[in-house]
C-alpha positions as CSV (number, residue, x, y, z in Angstrom):
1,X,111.8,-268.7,-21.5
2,X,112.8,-271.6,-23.3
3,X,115.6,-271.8,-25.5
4,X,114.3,-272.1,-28.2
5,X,112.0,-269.3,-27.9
6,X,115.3,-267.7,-26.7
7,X,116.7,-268.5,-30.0
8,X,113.6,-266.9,-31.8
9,X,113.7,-263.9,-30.2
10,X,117.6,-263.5,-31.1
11,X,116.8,-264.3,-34.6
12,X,113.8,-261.9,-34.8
13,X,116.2,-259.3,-33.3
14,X,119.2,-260.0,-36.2
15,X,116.4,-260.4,-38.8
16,X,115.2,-256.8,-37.9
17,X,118.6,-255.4,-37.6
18,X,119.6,-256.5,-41.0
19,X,116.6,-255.6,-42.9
20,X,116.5,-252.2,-40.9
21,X,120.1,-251.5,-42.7
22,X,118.6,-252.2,-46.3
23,X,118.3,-255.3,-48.6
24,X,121.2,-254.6,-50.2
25,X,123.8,-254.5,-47.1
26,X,122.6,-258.0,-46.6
27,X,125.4,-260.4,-48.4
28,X,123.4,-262.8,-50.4
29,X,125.1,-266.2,-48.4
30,X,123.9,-264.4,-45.0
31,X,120.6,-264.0,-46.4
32,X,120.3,-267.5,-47.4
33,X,121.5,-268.5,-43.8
34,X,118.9,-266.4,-42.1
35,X,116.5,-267.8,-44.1
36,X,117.5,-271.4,-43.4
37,X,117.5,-270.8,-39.9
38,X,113.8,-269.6,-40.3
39,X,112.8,-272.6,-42.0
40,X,114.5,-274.9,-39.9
41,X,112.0,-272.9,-36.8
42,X,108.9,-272.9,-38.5
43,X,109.2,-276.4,-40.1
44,X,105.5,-277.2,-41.2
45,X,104.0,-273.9,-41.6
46,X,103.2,-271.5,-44.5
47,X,105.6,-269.3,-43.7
48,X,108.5,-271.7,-44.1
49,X,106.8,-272.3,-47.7
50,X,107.3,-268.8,-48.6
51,X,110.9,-269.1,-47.2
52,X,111.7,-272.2,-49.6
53,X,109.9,-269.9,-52.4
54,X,112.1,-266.8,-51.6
55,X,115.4,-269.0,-51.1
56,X,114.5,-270.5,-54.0
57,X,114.1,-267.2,-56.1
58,X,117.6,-266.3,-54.5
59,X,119.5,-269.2,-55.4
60,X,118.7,-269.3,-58.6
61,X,120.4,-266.5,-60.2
62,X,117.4,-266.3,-62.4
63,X,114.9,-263.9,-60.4
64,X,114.3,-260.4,-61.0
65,X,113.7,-257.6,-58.4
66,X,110.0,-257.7,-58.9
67,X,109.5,-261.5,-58.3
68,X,111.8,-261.4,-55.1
69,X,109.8,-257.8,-54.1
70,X,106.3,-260.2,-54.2
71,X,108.0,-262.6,-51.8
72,X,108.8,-260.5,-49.5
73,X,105.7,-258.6,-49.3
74,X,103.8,-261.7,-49.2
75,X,106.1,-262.9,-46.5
76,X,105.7,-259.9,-44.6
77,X,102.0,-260.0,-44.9
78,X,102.1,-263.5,-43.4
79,X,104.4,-262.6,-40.6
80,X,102.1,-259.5,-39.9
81,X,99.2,-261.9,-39.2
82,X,101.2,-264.3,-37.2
83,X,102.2,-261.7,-34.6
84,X,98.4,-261.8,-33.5
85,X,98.9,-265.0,-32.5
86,X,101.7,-263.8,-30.4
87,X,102.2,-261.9,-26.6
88,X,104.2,-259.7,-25.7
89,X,107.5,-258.4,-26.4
90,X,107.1,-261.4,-29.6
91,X,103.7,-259.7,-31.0
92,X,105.5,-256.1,-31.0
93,X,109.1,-257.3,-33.1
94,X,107.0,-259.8,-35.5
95,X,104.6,-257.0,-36.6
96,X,107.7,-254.8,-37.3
97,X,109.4,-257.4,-39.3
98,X,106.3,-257.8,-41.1
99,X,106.5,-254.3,-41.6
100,X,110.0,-254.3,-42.5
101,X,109.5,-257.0,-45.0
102,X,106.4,-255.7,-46.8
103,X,108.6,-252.4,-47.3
104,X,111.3,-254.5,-48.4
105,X,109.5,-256.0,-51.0
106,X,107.6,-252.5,-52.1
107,X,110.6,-250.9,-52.9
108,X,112.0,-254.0,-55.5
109,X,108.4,-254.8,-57.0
């Protein structure tokens, strides 16, 4: 295993736990930093767009509930889709994030 796929696999892991404890136990500065981190790993692709759209929204002091709820179904709709593109013990935690997040955002929109 490489280390970066190392460092994915933690991240997946601390994503899940803190979604998995409910949006709003997440501080809004570790959000933002877990988000970053995403970005940074998926540089290029459309889920780091949706990050940059969903950082955005929580930056910005100006979105409601129901915009940041569409985010993060949308997001978790796209990470759904990308764990079919995965193996293994990968596949397994990215469709349960995408599970997590599309919950996540069903209970704000």
């Amino acid at each position: 295993m490489t280390s970066s796929s190392t460092g994915q696999a933690a991240d997946l892991d601390s994503t899940i736990s803190a979604l998995q404890g409910g949006l709003t136990s997440i501080p809004p500065e570790a959000a933002v930093s877990n988000i970053e981190s995403w970005q940074q790993q998926l540089q290029g692709t459309e889920l780091a767009t949706a990050l940059e759209q969903l950082k955005s929204a929580l930056t910005s002091g100006s979105a409601d509930g129901q915009s940041i709820g569409q985010l993060l179904a949308q997001l978790g709709a796209q990470t759904s889709s990308s764990a079919s593109d995965a193996s293994g013990d990968a596949a397994s935690k990215l469709q349960q994030l995408g599970q997590l997040l599309t919950q996540a955002g069903s209970s704000l929109s």
